[in-house]
N, C-alpha and C positions, 0 to 999 in steps of 0.2 A: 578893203573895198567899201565904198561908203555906200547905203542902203538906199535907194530912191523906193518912195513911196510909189506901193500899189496902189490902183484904183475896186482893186477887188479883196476880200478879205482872204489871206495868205496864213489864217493862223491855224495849228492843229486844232483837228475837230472833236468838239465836247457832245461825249455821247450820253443821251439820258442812262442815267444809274436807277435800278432797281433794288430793295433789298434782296438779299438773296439770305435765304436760310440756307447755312453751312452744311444741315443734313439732307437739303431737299435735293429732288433729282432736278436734272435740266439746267445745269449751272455747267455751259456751254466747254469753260477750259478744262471743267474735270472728264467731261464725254471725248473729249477731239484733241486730234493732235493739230501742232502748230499749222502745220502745210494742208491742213482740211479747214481752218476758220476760214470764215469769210473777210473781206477787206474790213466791214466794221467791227464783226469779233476782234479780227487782230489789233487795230488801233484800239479799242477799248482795256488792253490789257497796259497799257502805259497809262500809269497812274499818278503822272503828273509830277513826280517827285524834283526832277529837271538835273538830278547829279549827272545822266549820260551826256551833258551839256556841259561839264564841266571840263576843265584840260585837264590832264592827266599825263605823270611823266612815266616813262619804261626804262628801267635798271638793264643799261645794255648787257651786264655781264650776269645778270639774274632774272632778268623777266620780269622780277617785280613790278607792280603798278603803285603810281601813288599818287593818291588825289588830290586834286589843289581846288580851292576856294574860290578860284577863275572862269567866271562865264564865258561860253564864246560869247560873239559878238552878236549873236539874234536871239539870244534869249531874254526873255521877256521877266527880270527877275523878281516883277509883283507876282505874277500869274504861275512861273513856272513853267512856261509854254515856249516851246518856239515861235518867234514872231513873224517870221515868214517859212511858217513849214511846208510848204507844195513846192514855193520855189529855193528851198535850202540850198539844193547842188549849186543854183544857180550863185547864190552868194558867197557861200563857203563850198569850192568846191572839195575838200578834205573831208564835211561829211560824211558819215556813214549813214545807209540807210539801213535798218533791220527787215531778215528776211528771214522767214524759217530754215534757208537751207544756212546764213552765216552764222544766227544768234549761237549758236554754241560752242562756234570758236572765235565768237571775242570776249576773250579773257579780263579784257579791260569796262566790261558792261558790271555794274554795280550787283552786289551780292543779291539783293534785296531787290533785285530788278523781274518785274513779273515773265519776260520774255526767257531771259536767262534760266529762273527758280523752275519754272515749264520743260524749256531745254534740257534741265537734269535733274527731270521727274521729281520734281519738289512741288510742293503746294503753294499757293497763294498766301502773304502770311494775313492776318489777322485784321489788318488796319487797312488792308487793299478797297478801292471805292467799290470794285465790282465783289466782295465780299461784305463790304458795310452796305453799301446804295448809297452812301454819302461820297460826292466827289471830293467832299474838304477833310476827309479822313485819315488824308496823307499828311498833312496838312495839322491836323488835330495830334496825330501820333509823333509831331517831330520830327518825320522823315524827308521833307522836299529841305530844297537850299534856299526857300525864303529866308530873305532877312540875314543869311549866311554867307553870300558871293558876292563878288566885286565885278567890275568888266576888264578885262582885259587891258583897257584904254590905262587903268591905273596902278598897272604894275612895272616892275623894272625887272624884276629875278623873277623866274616860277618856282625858283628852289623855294623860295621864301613864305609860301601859298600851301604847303603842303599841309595837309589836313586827314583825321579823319573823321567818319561819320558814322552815325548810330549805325548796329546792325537791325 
């Protein structure tokens, strides 16, 4: 479906990052659970990394997931960002949006994915922005698919895309 241009900006929203000392209190995802953040707690915990954005295939007779190198088609692969995130459904409607009551049954959300590591009482790991205060931390650590993914537009197999990525 080809994208007609907005006249209003459509992209996810860049929340100011703080440092956060690891041992101080008041570092909101350690206090709260997913279904008590507020709408900007929650998007701040997407740390831009853009693999939930990538296809991914399911091993019908094993479940397995496997990652492929394949942007959807709105992702914005300098930034990392969805490029029309408010109106996603609208373009793709296959999306998934996250919600406290799904993230922990999809299985196919990245290891490393802060909504997921939350989901099953894991911590935030090390390089996350709302752990460093740096948004480009993801970025810095080698975890986003800059520089990494193709668009869609220029594949023929997805078998052939298959990849894996740092833990």
């Amino acid at each position: 479906m080809p994208l007609n241009p907005s006249p209003k900006p459509t992209t996810q929203p860049t929340l100011p990052l703080r440092p956060n000392n690891p041992q101080q209190d008041g570092a909101f995802w350690r206090e709260k659970r997913l279904q008590d953040m507020t709408p900007v707690e929650w998007e701040s915990l997407c740390d831009g990394c853009g693999r939930c954005c990538l296809e991914k295939l399911e091993d019908i007779d094993t479940g397995e997931i496997s990652y492929t190198n394949v942007a959807c088609g709105l992702l914005d692969m300098e930034t990392c960002r969805c490029a029309h995130y408010f109106e996603r459904k609208r373009f793709m409607p296959d999306c998934v949006a996250l919600t406290p009551k799904n993230v922990a049954e999809l299985r196919w959300m990245p290891s490393t994915c802060a909504y997921r590591l939350l989901a099953e009482g894991r911590p935030l790991p090390d390089w996350h922005p709302l752990v460093t205060g740096d948004a480009n931390s993801v970025k810095a650590a080698g975890m986003s698919v800059e520089g990494r993914c193709i668009s869609a537009i220029d594949i023929e197999d997805l078998e052939d895309h298959i990849v894996e990525w740092p833990e």
